[in-house]
mmCIF file of the N, C-alpha and C atoms, coordinates in Angstrom:
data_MODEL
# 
_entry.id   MODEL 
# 
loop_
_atom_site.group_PDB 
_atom_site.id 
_atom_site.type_symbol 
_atom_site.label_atom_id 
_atom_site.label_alt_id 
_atom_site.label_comp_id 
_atom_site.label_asym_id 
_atom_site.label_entity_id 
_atom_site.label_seq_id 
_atom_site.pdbx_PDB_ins_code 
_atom_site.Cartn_x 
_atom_site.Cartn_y 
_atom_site.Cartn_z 
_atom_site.occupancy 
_atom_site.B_iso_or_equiv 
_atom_site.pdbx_formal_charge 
_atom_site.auth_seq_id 
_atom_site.auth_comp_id 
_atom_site.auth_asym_id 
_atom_site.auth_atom_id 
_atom_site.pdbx_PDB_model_num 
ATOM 1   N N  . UNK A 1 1  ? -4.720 4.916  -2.205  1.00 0.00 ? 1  UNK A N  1 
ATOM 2   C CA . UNK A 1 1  ? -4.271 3.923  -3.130  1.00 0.00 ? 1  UNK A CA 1 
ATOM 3   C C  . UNK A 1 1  ? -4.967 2.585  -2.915  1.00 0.00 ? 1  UNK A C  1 
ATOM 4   N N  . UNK A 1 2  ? -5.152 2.005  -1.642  1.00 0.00 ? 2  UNK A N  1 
ATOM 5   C CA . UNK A 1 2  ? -6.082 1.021  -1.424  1.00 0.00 ? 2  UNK A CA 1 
ATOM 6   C C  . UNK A 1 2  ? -7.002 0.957  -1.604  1.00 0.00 ? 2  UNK A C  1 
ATOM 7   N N  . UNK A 1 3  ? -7.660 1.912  -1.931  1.00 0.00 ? 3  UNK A N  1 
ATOM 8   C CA . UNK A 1 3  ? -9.163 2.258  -2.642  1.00 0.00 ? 3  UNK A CA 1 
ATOM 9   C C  . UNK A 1 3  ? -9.384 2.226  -3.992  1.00 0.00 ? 3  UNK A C  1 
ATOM 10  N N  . UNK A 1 4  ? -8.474 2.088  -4.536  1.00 0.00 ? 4  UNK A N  1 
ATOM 11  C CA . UNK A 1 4  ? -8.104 2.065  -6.238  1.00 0.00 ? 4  UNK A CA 1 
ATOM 12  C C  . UNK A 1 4  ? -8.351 3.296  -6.897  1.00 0.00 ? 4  UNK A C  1 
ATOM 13  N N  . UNK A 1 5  ? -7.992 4.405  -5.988  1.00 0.00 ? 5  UNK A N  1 
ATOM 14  C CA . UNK A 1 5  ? -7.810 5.402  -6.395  1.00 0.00 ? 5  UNK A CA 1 
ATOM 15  C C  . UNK A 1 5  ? -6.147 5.973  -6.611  1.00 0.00 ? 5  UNK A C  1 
ATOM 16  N N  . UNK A 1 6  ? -5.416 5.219  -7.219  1.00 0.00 ? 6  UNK A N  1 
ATOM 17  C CA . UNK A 1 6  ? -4.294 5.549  -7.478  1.00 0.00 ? 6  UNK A CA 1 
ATOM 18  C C  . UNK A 1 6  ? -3.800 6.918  -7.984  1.00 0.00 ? 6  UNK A C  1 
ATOM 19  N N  . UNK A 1 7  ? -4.261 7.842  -8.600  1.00 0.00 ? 7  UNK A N  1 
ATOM 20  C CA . UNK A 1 7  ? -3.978 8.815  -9.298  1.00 0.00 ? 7  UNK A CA 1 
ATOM 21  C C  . UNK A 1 7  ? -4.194 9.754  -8.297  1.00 0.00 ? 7  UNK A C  1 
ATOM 22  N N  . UNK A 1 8  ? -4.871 9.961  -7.469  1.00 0.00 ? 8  UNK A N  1 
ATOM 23  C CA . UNK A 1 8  ? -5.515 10.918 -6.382  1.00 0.00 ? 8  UNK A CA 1 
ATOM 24  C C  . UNK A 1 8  ? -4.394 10.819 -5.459  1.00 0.00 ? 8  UNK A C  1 
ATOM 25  N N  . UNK A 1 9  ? -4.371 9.026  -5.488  1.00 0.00 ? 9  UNK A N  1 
ATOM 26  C CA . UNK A 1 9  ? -2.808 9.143  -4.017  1.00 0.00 ? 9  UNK A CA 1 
ATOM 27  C C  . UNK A 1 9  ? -1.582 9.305  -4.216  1.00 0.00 ? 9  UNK A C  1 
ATOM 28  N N  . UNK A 1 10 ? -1.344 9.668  -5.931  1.00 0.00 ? 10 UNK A N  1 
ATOM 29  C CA . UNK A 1 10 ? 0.071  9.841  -6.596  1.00 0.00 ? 10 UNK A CA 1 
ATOM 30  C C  . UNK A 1 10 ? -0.013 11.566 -6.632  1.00 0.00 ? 10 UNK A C  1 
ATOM 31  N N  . UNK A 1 11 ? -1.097 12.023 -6.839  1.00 0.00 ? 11 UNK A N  1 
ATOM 32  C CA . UNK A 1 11 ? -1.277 13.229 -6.327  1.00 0.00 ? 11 UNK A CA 1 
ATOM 33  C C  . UNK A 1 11 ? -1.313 14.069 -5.251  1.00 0.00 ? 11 UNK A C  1 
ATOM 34  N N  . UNK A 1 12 ? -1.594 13.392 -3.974  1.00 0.00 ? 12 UNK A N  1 
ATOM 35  C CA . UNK A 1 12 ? -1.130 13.646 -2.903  1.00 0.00 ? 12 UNK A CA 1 
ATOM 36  C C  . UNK A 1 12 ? 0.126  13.297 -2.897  1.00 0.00 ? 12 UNK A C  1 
ATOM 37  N N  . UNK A 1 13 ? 0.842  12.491 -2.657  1.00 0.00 ? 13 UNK A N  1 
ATOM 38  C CA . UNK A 1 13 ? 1.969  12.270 -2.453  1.00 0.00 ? 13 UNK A CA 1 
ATOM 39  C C  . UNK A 1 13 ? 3.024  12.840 -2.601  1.00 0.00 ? 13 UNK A C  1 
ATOM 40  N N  . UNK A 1 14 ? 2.713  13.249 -4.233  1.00 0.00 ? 14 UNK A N  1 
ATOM 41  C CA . UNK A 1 14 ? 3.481  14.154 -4.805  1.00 0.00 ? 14 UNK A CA 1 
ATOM 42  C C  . UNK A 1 14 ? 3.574  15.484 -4.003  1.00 0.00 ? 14 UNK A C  1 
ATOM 43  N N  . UNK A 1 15 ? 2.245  16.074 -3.844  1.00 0.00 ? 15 UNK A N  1 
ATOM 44  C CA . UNK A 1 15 ? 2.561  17.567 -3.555  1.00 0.00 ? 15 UNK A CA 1 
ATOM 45  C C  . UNK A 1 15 ? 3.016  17.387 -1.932  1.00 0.00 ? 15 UNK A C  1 
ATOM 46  N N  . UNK A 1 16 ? 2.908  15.988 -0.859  1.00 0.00 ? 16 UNK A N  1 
ATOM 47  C CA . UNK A 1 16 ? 3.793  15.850 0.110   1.00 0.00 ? 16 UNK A CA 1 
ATOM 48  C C  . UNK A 1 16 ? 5.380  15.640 -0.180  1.00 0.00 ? 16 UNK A C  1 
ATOM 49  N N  . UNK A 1 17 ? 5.543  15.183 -1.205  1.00 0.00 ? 17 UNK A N  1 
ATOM 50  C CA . UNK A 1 17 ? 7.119  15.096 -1.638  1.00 0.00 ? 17 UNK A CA 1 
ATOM 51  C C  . UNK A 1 17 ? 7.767  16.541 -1.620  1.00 0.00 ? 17 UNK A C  1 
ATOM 52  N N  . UNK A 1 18 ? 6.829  17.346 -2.396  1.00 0.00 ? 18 UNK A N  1 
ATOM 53  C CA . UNK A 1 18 ? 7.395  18.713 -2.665  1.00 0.00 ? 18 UNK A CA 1 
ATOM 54  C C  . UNK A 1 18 ? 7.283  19.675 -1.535  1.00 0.00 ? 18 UNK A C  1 
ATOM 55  N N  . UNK A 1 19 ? 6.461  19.329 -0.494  1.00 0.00 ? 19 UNK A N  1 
ATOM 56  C CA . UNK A 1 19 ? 6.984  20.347 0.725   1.00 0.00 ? 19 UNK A CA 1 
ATOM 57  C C  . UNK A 1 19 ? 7.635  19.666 1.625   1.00 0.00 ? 19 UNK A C  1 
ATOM 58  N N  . UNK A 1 20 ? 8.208  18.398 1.876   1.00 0.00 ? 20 UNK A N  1 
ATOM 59  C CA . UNK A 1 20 ? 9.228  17.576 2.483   1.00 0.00 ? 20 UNK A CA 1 
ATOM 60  C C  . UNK A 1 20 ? 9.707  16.455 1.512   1.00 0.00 ? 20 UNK A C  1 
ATOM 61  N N  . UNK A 1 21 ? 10.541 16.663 0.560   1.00 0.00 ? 21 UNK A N  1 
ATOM 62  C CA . UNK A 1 21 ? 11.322 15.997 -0.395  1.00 0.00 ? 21 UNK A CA 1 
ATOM 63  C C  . UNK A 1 21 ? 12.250 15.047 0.394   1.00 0.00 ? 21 UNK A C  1 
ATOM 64  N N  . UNK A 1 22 ? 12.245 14.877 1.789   1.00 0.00 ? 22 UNK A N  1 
ATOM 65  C CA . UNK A 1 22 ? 13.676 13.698 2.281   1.00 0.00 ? 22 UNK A CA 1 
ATOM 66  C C  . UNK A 1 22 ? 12.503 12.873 3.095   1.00 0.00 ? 22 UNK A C  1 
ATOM 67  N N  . UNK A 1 23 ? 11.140 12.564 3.105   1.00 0.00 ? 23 UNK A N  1 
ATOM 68  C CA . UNK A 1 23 ? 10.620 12.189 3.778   1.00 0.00 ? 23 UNK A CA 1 
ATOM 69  C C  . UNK A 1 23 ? 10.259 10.851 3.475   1.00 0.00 ? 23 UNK A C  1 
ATOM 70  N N  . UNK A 1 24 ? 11.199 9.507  3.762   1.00 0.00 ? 24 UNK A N  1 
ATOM 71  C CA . UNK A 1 24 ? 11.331 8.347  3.183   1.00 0.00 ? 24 UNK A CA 1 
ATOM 72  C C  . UNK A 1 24 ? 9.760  7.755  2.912   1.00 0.00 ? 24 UNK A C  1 
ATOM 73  N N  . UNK A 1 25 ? 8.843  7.707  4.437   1.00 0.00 ? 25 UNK A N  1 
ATOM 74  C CA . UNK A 1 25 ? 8.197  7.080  3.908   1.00 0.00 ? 25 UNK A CA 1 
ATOM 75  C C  . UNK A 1 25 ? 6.743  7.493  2.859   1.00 0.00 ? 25 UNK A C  1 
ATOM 76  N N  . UNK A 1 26 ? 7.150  8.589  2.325   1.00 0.00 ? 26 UNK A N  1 
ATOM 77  C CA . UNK A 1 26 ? 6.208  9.563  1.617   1.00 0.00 ? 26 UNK A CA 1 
ATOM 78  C C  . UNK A 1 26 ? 6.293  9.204  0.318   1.00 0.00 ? 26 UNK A C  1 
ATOM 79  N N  . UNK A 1 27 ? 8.091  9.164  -0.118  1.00 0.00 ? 27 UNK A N  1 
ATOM 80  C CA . UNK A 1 27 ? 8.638  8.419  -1.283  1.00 0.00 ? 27 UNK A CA 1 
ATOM 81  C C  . UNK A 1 27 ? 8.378  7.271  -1.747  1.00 0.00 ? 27 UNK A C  1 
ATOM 82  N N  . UNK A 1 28 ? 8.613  6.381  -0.464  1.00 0.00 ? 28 UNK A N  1 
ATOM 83  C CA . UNK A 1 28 ? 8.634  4.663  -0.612  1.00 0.00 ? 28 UNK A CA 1 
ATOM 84  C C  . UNK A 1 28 ? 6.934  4.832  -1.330  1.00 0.00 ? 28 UNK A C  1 
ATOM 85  N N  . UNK A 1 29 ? 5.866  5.361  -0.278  1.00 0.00 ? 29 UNK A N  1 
ATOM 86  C CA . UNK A 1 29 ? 4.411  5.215  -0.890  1.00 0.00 ? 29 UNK A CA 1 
ATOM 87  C C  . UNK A 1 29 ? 4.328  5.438  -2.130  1.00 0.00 ? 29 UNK A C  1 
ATOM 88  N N  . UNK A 1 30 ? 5.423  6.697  -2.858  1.00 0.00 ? 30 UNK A N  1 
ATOM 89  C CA . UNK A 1 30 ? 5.164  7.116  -4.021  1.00 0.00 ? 30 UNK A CA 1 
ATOM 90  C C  . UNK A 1 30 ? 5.421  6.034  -4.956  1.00 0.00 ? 30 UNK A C  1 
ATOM 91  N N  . UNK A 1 31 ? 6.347  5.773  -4.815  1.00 0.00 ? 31 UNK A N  1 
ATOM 92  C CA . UNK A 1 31 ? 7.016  4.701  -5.870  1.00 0.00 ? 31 UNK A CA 1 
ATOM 93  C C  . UNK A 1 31 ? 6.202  3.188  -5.671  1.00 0.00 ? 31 UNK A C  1 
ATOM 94  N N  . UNK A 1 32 ? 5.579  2.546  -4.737  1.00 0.00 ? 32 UNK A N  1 
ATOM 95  C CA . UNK A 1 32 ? 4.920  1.839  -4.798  1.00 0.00 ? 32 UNK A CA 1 
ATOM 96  C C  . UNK A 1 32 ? 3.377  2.238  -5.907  1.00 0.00 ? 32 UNK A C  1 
ATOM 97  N N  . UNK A 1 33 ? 3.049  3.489  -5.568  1.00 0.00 ? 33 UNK A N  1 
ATOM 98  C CA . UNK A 1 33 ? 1.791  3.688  -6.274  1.00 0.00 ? 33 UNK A CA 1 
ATOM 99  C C  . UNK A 1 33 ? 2.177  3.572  -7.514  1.00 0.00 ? 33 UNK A C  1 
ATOM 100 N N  . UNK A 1 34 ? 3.761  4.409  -7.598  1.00 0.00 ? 34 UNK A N  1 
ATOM 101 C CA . UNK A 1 34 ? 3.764  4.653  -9.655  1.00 0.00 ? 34 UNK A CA 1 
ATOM 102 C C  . UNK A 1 34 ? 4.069  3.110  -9.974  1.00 0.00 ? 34 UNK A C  1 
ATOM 103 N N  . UNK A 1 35 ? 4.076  1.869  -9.046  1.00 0.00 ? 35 UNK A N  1 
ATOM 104 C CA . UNK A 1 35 ? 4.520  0.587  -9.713  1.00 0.00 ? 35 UNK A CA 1 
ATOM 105 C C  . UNK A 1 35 ? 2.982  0.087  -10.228 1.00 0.00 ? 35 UNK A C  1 
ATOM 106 N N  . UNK A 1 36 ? 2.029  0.340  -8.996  1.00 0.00 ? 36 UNK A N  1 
ATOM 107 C CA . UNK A 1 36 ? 0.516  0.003  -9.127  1.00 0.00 ? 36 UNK A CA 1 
ATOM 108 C C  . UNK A 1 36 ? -0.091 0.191  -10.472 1.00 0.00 ? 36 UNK A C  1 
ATOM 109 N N  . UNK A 1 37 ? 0.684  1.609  -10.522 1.00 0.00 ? 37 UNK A N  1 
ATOM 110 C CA . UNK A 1 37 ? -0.216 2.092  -11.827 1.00 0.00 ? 37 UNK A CA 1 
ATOM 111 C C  . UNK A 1 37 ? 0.311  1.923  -13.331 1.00 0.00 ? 37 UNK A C  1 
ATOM 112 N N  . UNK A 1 38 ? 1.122  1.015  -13.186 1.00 0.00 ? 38 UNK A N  1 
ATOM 113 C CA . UNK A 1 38 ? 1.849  1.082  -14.386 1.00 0.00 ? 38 UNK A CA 1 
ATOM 114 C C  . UNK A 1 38 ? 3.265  1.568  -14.500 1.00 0.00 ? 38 UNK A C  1 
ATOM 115 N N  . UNK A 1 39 ? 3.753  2.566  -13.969 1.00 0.00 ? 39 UNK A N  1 
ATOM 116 C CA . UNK A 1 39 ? 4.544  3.658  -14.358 1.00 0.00 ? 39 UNK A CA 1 
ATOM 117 C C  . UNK A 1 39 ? 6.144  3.274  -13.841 1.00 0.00 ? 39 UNK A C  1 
ATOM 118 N N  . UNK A 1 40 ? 6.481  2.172  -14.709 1.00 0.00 ? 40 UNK A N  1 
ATOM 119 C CA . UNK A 1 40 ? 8.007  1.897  -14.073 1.00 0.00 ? 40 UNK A CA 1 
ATOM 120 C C  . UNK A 1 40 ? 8.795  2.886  -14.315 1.00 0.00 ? 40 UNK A C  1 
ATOM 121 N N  . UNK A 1 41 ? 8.552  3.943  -15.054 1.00 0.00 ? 41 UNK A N  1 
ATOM 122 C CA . UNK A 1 41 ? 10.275 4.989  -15.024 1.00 0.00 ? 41 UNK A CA 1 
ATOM 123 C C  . UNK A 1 41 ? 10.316 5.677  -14.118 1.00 0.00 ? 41 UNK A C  1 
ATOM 124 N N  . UNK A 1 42 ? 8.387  6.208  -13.850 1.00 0.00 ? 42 UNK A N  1 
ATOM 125 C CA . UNK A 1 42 ? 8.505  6.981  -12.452 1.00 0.00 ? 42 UNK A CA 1 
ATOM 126 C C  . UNK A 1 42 ? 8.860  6.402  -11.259 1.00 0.00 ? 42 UNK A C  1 
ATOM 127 N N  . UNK A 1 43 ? 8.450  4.709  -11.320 1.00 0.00 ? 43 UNK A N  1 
ATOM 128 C CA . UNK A 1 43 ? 8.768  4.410  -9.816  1.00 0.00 ? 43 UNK A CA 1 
ATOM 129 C C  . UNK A 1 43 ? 10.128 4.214  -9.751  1.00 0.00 ? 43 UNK A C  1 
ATOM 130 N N  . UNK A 1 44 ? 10.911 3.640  -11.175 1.00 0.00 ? 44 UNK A N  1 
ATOM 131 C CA . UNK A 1 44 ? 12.267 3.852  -10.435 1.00 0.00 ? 44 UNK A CA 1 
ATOM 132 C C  . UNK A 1 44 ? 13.090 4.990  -9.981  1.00 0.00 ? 44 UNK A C  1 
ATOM 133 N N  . UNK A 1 45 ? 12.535 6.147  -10.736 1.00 0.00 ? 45 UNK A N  1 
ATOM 134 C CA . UNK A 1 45 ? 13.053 7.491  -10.115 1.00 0.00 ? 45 UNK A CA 1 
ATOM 135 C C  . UNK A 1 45 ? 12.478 7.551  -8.621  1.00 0.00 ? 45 UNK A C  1 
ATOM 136 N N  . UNK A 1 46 ? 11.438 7.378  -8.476  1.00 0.00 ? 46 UNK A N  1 
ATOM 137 C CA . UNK A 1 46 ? 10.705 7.555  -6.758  1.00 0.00 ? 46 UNK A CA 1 
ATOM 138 C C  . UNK A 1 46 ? 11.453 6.415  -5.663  1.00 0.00 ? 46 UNK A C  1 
ATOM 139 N N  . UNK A 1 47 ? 11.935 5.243  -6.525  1.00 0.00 ? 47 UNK A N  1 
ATOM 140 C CA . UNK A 1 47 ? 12.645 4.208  -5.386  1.00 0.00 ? 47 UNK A CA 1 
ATOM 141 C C  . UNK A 1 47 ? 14.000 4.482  -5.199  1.00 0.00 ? 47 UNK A C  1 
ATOM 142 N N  . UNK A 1 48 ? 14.682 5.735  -6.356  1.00 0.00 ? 48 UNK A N  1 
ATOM 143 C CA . UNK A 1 48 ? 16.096 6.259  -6.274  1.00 0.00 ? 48 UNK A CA 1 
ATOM 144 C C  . UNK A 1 48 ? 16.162 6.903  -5.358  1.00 0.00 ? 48 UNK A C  1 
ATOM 145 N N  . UNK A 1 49 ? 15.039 7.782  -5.106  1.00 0.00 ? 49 UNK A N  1 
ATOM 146 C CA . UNK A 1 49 ? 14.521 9.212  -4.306  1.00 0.00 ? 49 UNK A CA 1 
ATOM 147 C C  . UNK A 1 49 ? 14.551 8.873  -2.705  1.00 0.00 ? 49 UNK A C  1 
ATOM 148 N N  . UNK A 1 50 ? 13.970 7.360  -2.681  1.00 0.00 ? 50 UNK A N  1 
ATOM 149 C CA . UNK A 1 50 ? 13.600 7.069  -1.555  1.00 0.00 ? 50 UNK A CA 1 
ATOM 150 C C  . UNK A 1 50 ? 14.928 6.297  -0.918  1.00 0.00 ? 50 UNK A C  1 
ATOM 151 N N  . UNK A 1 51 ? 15.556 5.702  -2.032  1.00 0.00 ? 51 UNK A N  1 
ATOM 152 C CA . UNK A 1 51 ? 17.141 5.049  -1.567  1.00 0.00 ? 51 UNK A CA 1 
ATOM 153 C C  . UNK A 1 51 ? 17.762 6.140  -0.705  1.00 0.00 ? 51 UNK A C  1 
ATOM 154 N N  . UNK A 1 52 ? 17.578 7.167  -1.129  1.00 0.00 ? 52 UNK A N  1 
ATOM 155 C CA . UNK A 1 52 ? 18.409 8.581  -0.642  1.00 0.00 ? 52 UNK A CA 1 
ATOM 156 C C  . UNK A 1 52 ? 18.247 8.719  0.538   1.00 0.00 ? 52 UNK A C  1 
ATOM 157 N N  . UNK A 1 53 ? 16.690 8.404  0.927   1.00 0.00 ? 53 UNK A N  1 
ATOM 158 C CA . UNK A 1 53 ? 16.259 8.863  2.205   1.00 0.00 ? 53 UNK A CA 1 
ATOM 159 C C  . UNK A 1 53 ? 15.965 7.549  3.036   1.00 0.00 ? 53 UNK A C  1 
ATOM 160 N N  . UNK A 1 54 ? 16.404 6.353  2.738   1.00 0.00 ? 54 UNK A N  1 
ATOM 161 C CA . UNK A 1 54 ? 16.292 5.617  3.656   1.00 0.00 ? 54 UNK A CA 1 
ATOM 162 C C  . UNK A 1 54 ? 16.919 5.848  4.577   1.00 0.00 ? 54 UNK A C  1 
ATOM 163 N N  . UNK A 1 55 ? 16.289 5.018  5.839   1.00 0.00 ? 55 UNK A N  1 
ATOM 164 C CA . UNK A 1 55 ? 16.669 5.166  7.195   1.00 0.00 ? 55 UNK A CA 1 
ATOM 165 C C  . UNK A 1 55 ? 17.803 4.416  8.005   1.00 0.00 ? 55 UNK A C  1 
ATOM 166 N N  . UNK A 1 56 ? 18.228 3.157  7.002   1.00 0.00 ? 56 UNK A N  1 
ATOM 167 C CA . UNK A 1 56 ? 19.693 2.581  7.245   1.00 0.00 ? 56 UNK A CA 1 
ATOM 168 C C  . UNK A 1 56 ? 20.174 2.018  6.065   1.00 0.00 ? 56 UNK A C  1 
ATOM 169 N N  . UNK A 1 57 ? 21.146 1.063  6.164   1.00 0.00 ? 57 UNK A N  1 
ATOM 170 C CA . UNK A 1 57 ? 21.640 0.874  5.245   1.00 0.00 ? 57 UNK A CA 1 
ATOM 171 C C  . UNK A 1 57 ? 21.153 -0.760 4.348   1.00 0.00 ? 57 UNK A C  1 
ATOM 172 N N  . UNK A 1 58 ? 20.734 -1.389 5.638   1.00 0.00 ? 58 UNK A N  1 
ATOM 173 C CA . UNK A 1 58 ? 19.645 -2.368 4.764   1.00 0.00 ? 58 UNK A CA 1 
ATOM 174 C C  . UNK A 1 58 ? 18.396 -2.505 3.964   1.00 0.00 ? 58 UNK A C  1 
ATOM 175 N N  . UNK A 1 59 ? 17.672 -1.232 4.718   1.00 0.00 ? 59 UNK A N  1 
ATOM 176 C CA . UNK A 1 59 ? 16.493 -0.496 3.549   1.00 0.00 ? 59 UNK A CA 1 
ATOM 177 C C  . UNK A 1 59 ? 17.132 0.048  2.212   1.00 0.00 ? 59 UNK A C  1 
ATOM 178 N N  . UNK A 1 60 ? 18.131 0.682  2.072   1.00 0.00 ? 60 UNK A N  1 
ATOM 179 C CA . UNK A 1 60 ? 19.021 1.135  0.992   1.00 0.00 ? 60 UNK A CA 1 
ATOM 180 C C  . UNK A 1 60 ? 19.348 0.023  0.214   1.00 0.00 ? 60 UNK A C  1 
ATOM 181 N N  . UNK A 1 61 ? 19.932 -1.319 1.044   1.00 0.00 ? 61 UNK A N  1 
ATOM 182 C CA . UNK A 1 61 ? 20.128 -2.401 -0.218  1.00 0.00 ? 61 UNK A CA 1 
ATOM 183 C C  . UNK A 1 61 ? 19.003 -3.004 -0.837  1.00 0.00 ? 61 UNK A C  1 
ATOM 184 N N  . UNK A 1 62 ? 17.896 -3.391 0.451   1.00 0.00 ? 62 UNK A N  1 
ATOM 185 C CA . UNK A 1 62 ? 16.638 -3.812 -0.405  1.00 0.00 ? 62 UNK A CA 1 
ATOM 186 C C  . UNK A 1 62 ? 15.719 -2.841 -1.242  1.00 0.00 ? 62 UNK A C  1 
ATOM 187 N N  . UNK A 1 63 ? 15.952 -1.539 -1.584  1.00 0.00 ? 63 UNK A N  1 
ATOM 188 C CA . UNK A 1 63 ? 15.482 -0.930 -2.447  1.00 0.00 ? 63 UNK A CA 1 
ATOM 189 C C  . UNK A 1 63 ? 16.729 -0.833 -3.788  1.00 0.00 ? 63 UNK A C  1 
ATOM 190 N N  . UNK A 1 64 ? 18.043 -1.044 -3.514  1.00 0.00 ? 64 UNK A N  1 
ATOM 191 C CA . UNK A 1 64 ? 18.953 -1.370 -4.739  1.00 0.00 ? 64 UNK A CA 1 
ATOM 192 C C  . UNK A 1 64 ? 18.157 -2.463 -5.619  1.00 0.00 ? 64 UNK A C  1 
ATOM 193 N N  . UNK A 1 65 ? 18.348 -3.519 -4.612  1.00 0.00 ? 65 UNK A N  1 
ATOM 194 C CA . UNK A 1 65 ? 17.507 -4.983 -5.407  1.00 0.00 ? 65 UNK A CA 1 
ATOM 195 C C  . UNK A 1 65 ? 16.149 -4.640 -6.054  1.00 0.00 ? 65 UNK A C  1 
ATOM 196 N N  . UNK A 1 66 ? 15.608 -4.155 -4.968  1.00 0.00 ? 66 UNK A N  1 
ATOM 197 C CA . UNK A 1 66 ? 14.119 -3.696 -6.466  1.00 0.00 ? 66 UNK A CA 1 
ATOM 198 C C  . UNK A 1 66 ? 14.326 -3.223 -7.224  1.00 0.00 ? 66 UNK A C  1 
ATOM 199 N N  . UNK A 1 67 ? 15.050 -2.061 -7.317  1.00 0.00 ? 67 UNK A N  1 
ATOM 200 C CA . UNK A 1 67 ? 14.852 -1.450 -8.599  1.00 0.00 ? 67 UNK A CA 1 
ATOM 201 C C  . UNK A 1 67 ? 15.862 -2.072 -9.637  1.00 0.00 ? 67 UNK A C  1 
ATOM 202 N N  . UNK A 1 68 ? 16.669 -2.694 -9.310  1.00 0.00 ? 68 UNK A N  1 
ATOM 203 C CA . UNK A 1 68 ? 17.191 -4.035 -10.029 1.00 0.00 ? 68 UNK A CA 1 
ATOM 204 C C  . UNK A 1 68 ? 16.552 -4.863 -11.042 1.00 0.00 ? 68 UNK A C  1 
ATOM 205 N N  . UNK A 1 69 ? 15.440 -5.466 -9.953  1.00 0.00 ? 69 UNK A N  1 
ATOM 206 C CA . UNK A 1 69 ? 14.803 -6.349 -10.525 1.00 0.00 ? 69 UNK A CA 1 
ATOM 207 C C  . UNK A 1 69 ? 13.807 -5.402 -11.646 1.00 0.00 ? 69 UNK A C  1 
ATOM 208 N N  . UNK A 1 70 ? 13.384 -4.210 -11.615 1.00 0.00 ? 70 UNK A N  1 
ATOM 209 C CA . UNK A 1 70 ? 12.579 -3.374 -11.949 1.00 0.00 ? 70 UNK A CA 1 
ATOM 210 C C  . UNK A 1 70 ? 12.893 -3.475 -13.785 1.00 0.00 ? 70 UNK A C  1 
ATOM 211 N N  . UNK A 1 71 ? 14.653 -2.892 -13.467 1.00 0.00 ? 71 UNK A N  1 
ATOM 212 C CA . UNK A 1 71 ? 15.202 -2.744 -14.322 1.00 0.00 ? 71 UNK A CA 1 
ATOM 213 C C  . UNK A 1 71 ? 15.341 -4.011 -15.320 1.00 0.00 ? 71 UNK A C  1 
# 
């Protein structure tokens, strides 16, 4: 994604989502890329995904607030 190859790293990501789907920080990357690229419905589904799998409960609120503000 830092390479401005966004689509390649939404493509990886993805098919890492789908053989470990609870893997926060696989998600968080995802949903940052689908923001990069445009794609707010996907990233707010990917920052819902990743709310799920955060690792406490303050990562959980500061991803409420983004996708807040998203919204």
């Amino acid at each position: 994604g830092k390479r401005g190859q966004l689509y390649e790293a939404i493509e990886q990501l993805e098919r890492a989502v789908q053989i470990q789907g609870q893997h926060f920080a696989s998600l968080k990357n995802l949903a940052i890329l689908y923001q990069q690229a445009g794609f707010r419905n996907k990233a707010v589904e990917a920052w819902e995904r990743a709310m799920g799998s955060a690792p406490d409960d303050d990562t959980k609120r500061a991803i409420k607030e983004h996708i807040v503000s998203l919204l």
